[in-house]
C-alpha positions as CSV (number, residue, x, y, z in Angstrom):
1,X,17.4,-74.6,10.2
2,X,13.9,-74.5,11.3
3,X,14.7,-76.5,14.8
4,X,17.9,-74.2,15.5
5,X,15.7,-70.6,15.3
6,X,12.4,-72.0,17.4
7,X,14.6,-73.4,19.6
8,X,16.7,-69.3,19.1
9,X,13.4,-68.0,20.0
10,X,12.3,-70.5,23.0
11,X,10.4,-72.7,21.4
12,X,8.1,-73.8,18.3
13,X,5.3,-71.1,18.3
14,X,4.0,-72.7,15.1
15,X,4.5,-72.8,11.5
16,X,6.9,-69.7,9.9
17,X,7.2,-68.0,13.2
18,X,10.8,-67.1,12.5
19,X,9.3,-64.6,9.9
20,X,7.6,-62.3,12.6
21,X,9.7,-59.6,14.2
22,X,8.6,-60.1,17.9
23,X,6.5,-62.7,19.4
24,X,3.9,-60.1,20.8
25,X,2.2,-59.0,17.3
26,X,-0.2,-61.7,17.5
27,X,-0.8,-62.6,21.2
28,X,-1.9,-60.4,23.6
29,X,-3.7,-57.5,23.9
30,X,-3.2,-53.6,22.6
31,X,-1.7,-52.3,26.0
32,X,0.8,-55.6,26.4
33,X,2.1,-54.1,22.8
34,X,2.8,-51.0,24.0
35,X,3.8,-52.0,26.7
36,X,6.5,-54.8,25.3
37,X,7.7,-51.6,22.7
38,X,8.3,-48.9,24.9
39,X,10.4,-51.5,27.0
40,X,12.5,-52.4,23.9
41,X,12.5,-48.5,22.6
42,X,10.6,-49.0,19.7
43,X,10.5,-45.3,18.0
44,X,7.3,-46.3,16.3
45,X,5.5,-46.3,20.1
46,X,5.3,-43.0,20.0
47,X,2.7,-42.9,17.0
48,X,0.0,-44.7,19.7
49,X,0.4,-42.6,22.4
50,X,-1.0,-38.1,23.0
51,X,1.6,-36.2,23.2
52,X,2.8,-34.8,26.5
53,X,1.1,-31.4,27.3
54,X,4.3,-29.1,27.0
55,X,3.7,-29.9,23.5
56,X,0.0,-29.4,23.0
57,X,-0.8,-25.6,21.0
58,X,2.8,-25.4,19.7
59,X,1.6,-25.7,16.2
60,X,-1.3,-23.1,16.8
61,X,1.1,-20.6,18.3
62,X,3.7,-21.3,15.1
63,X,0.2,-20.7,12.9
64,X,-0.5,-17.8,14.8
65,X,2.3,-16.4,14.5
66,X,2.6,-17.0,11.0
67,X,-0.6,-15.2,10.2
68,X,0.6,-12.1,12.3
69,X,3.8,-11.6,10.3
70,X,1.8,-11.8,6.8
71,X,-1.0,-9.7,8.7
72,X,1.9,-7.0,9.0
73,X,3.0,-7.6,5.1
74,X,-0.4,-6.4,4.0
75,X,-0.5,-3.9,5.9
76,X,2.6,-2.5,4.8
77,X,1.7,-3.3,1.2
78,X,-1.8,-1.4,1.9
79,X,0.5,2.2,3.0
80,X,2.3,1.9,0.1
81,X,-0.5,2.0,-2.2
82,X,-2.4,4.9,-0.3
83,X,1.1,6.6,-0.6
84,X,1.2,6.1,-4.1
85,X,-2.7,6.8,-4.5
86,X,-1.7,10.4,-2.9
87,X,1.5,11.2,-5.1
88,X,-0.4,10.3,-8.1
89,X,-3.5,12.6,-7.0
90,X,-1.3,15.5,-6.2
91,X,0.6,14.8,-9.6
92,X,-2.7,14.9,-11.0
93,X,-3.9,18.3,-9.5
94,X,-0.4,20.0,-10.5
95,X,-1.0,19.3,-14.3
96,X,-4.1,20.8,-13.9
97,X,-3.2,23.9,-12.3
98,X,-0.4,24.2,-15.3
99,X,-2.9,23.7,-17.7
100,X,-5.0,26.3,-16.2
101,X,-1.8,29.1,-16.1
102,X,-1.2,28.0,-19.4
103,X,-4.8,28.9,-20.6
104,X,-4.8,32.3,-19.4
105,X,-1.8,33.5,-20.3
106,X,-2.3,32.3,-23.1
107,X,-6.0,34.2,-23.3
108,X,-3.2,37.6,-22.3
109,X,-1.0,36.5,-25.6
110,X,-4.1,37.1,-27.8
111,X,-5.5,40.0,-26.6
112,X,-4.0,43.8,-26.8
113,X,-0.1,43.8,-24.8
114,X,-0.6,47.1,-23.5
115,X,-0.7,46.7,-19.5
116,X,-3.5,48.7,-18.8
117,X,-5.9,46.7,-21.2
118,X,-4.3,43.4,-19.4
119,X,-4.7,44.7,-16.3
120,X,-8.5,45.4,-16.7
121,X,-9.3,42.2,-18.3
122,X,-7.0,40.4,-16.7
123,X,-6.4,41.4,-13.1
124,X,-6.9,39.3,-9.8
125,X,-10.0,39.8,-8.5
126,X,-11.9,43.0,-10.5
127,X,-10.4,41.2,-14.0
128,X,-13.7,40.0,-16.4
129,X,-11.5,37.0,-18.0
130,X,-10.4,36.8,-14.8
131,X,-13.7,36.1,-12.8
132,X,-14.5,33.7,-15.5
133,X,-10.8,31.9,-15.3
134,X,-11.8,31.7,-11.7
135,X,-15.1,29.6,-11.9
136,X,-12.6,27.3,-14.0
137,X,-10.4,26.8,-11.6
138,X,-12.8,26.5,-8.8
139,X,-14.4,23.7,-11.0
140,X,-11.2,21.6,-11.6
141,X,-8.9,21.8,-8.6
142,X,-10.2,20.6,-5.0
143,X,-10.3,22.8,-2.5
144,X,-10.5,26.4,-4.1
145,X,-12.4,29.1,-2.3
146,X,-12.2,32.7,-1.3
147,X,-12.2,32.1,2.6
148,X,-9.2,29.6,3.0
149,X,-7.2,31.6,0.8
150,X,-6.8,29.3,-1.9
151,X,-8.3,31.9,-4.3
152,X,-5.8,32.4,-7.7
153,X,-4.1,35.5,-8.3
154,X,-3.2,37.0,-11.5
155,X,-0.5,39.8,-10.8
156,X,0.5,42.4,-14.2
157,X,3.1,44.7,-13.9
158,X,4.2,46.9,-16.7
159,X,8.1,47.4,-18.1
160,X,9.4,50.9,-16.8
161,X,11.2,51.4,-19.8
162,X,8.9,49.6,-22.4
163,X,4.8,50.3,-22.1
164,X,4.1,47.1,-24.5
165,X,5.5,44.4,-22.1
166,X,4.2,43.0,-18.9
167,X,5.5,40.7,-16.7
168,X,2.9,38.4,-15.6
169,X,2.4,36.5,-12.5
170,X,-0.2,34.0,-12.4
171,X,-0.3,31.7,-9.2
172,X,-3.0,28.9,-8.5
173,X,-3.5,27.4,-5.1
174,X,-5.6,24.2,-4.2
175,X,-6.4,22.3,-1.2
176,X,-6.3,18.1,-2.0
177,X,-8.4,16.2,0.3
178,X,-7.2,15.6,3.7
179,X,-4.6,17.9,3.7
180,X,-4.3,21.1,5.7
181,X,-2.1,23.2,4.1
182,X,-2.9,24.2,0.5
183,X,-0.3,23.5,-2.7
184,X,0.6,26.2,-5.3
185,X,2.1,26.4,-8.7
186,X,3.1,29.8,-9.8
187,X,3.4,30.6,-13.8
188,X,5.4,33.5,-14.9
189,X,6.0,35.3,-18.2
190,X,6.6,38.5,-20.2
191,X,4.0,39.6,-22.7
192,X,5.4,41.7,-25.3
């Protein structure tokens, strides 16, 4: 069996030289090898040799572009929290301006119903509680000031029929950062 594969393969090339795959392993030098497997299209001859230039920087572009499109995710991501930042603020600054309706109409429920003594105490922009109210508000919303006309108003008007109930207007404006038109939340009620 020996004698039938050397003499297969042209020849005794020496002990167990049926068990090498091609004759050119051994002998000869780097470039014969390549040479001997790109004429029998070895697919491993490839791994030896650059890669033509049409193909050089197609990974960087495919990195590139990778890094764009998740580039664009966080920026999208990064809106959505501002958004949200913003909705909560203004959230935020309406509960306020509740609170503060709240507290003065509340100061109107405990003190004399009659609409002149509400009006005197209580009256946008002469008002004592008023004035005071007003340094509140000015403290706690953003924005509040006489000149941009975000000042609060307090409106009383008496019952035509009835002299013990008022209907009470209170409305409180404010001015969140950035923005260039001013929000309002307007109370209303009937003290009796």
């Amino acid at each position: 069996r020996e004698h039938s594969l050397s003499a297969y393969r042209g020849g005794d090339d020496g002990p167990d030289s049926y068990v090498r795959s091609d004759g050119c392993e051994r002998h000869g030098s780097p470039q014969m090898l390549m040479e001997y497997r790109a004429m029998n299209n070895d697919p491993g001859f490839s791994r030896g040799v650059p890669l033509p230039k049409a193909q050089g920087g197609v990974m960087l572009l495919e990195a590139l572009v990778a890094i764009l499109i998740f580039s664009f995710g966080i920026l999208g991501i990064i809106g959505l929290q501002a958004t949200s930042i913003a909705h909560v603020s203004d959230a935020k600054y309406r509960i306020d301006a509740s609170i503060l309706a709240d507290q003065i109409m509340g100061q109107m429920w405990a003190a004399n119903h009659v609409t002149t003594d509400l009006s005197t105490k209580f009256s946008s922009p002469e008002g004592v509680a008023f004035q005071a109210w007003q340094v509140q508000v000015s403290k706690t919303l953003p924005g509040v000031s006489v000149g941009e006309g975000t000042t609060p108003t307090v409106t009383i008007t008496a019952d035509a029929t009835d002299a013990s109930k008022s209907a009470v207007t209170v409305t409180v404006l404010w001015k969140p950062p950035g923005a260039t038109v001013a929000h309002s939340f307007v109370a209303q009620s009937e003290i009796r």
